[in-house]
ZAPAGU-273992 format. One record per residue (C-alpha): residue in one letter; x negated, y negated, z. Coordinates in steps of 0.05 Angstrom, whole numbers, plus 5000, padded with zeros to 4 digits. Layout:
BEGIN
aXYZ
...
//
This chain:
BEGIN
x846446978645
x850046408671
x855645978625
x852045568578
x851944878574
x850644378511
x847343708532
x848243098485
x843242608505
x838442238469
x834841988535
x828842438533
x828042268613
x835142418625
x835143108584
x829543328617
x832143168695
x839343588676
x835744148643
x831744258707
x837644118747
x842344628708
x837245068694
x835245048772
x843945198785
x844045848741
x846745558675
x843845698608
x842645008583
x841144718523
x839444068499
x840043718439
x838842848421
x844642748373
x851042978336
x848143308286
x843843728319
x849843818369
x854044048304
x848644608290
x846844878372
x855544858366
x854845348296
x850345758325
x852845978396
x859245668430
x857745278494
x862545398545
x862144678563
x858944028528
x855843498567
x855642868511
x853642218520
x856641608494
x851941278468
x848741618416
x844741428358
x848741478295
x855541808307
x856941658379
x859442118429
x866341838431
x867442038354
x864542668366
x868642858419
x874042708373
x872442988312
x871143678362
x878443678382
x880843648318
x877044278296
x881344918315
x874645278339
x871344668389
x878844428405
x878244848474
x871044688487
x871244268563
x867943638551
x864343068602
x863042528583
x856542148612
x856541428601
x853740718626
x861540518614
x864740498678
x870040038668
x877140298676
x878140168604
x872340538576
x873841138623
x881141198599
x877441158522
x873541728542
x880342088564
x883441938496
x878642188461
x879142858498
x874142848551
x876143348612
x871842878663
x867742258660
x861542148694
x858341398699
x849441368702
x846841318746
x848341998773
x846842618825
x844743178795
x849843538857
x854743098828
x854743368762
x853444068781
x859544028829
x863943748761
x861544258717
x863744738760
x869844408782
x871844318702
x869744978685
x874045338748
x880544958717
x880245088652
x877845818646
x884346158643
x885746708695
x886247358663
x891547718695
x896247098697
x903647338652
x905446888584
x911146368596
x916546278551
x921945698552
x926745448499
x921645788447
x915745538476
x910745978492
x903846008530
x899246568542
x895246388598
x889746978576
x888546818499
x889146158516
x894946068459
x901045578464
x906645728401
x912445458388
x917946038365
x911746318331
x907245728307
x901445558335
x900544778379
x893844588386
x891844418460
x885944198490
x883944488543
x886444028601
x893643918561
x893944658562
x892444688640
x897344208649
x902844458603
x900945178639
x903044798703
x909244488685
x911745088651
x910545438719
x914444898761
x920244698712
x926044228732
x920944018788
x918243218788
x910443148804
x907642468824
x901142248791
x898342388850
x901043038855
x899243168782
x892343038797
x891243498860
x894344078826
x891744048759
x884843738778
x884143948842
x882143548902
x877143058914
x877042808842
x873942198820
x879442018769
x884441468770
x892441728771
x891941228699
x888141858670
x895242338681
x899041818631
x894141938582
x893942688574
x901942698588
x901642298520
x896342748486
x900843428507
x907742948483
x903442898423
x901043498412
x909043808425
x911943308384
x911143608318
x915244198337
x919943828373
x918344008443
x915443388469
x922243178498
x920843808551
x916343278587
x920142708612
x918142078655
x921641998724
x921041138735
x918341028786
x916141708805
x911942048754
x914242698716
x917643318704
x918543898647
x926044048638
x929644428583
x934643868584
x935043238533
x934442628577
//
């Protein structure tokens, strides 16, 4: 059985062409018109990957994607977004909110296949990859965990790639454009904007344990994750 994949769409037309498509690619896909019903297909078996549109009646997918990475048990889920919002602005919103990738309708079915696959590949963790530790932080590449001397940080799942990364390169600066090869991987369709705001999601997320002064901006260059205070 392939991974399985929860659509959020309340298009009938459009959840009918990407079950066929995904279905047709070797996923286990299912299918759902709103939040609540995403909510209960969520309960009952964990998706290893929501498609959720943004435009949804009553909660809307941007809320929802929210409210998931607040939970601790659908804070790792990978999330695309598909949306008729394909303004810069909107696509950063859809970043904020915790969205691994964005994709703007109209679009290929190849297209989305090839990002499922592509956010799937960089956020299942590699399972014979050795925890870090630095200054007390810690991250377990396998369970997926990041502590700090012995409490838990919440992550989602591209913060945790990326902390993963920096953690593995210390003292080292990374252009945005760096960032985004290496943590993303090539070929993306994302603009270097979208590094900024998941460096201030993991700063966030690190801040309440006092480790978000590990990731430090380089003006005019981009950024780096040193043990030492700026």
């Amino acid at each position: 059985m392939g991974k399985r994949i929860l659509l959020v769409e309340d298009e009938a037309a459009i959840r009918e062409m990407v079950q066929l498509a995904l279905s047709r690619a070797g996923f286990d896909i299912r299918a759902v018109a709103d939040a609540a019903r995403a909510d209960r297909e969520i309960e009952q078996a964990r998706p290893d990957l929501i498609l959720l549109d943004w435009m949804l009646p009553g909660v809307s997918g941007l809320e929802l994607a929210r409210r998931l990475r607040r939970c601790d048990s659908t804070r790792n889920i990978p999330l695309i977004m598909l949306t008729a919002k394909g303004e810069e602005g909107d696509r950063l919103s859809g970043f904020e909110a915790g969205a691994d990738d964005y994709v703007v309708k109209p679009f290929s079915v190849k297209e989305l296949v090839a990002r499922i696959c592509a956010v799937l590949k960089r956020t299942t963790p590699v399972g014979d990859e050795h925890p870090i530790e630095i200054g007390g932080l810690r991250l377990d590449p396998v369970s997926h965990r990041v502590t700090g001397r012995g409490e838990t940080i919440r992550t989602g799942p591209t913060e945790f790639r990326m902390l993963h990364f920096f953690m593995s390169h210390p003292e080292r600066v990374f252009t945005r454009g760096q960032l985004l090869d290496r943590i993303w991987g090539r070929n993306v369709y994302i603009e270097e904007r979208t590094v900024d705001v998941h460096i201030r999601r993991l700063r966030k997320a690190l801040a309440g344990h006092g480790f978000d002064r590990f990731v430090q901006t380089v003006h005019g260059t981009g950024y780096r994750f040193s043990r030492q205070m700026e």
